[in-house]
C-alpha positions as CSV (number, residue, x, y, z in Angstrom):
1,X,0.0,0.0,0.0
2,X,1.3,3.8,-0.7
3,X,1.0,6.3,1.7
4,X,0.1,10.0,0.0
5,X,0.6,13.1,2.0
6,X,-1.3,16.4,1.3
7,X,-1.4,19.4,3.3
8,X,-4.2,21.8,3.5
9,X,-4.4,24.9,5.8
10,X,-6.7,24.8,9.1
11,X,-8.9,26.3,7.6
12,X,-9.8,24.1,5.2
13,X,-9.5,21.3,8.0
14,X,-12.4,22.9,9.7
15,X,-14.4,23.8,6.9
16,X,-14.6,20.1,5.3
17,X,-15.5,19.6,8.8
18,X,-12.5,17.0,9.3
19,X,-11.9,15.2,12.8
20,X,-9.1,12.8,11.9
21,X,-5.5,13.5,10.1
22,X,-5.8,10.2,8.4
23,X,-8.0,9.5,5.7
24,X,-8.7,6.1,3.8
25,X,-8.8,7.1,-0.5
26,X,-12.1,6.0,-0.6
27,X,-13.1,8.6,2.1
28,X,-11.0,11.5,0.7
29,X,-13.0,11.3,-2.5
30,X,-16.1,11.3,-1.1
31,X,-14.8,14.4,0.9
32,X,-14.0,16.1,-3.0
33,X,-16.7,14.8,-4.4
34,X,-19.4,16.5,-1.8
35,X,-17.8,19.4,-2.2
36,X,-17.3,19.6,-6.0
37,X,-21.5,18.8,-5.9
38,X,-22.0,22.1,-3.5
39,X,-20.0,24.2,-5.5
40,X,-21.8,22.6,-8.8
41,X,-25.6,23.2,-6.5
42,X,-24.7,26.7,-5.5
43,X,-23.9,27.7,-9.4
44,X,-26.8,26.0,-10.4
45,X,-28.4,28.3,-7.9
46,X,-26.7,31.5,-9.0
47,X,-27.7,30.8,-12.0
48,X,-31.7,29.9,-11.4
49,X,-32.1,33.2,-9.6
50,X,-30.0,35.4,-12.4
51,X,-32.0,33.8,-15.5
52,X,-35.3,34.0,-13.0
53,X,-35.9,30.2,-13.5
54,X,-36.0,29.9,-9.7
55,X,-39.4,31.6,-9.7
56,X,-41.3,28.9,-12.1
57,X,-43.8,27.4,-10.8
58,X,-44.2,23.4,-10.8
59,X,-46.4,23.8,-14.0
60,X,-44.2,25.9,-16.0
61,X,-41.4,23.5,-15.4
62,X,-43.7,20.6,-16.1
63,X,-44.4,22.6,-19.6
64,X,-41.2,23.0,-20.3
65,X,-40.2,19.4,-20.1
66,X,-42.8,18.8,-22.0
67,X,-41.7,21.1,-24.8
68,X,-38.5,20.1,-24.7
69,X,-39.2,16.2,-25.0
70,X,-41.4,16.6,-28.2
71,X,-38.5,18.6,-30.0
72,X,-36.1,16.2,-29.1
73,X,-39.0,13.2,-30.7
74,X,-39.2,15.6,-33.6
75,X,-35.6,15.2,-34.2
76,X,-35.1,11.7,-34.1
């Protein structure tokens, strides 16, 4: 087995809410790979409210699906 070191500031301890200095490979990517998805959610967010898409309602969406799924029949 190989042993990988990586250093990260104290911050960044605390704030992926770390309680151990040793980490398995398995856990350390699930560490990235939460936080890559909250980045990814809060752009998705940023986005919704600057392109006002976070104020449809569940209809509109619903419509829009809709829409979209007989274009993409039409093209086939």
């Amino acid at each position: 087995m190989k042993t990988l070191n990586i250093s990260i500031s104290e911050l960044e301890f605390n704030k992926f809410g770390l309680s151990k200095e040793k980490l398995s490979f398995k856990e350390f990517i699930e560490l990235v790979s939460q936080e890559f998805s909250r980045q990814t959610l809060n752009k998705c967010m940023e986005l919704s409210d600057k392109h006002g898409l976070s104020k449809m309602t569940i209809d509109e969406i619903s419509k829009e699906v809709k829409a979209v799924r007989r274009n993409a029949k039409g093209r086939n």
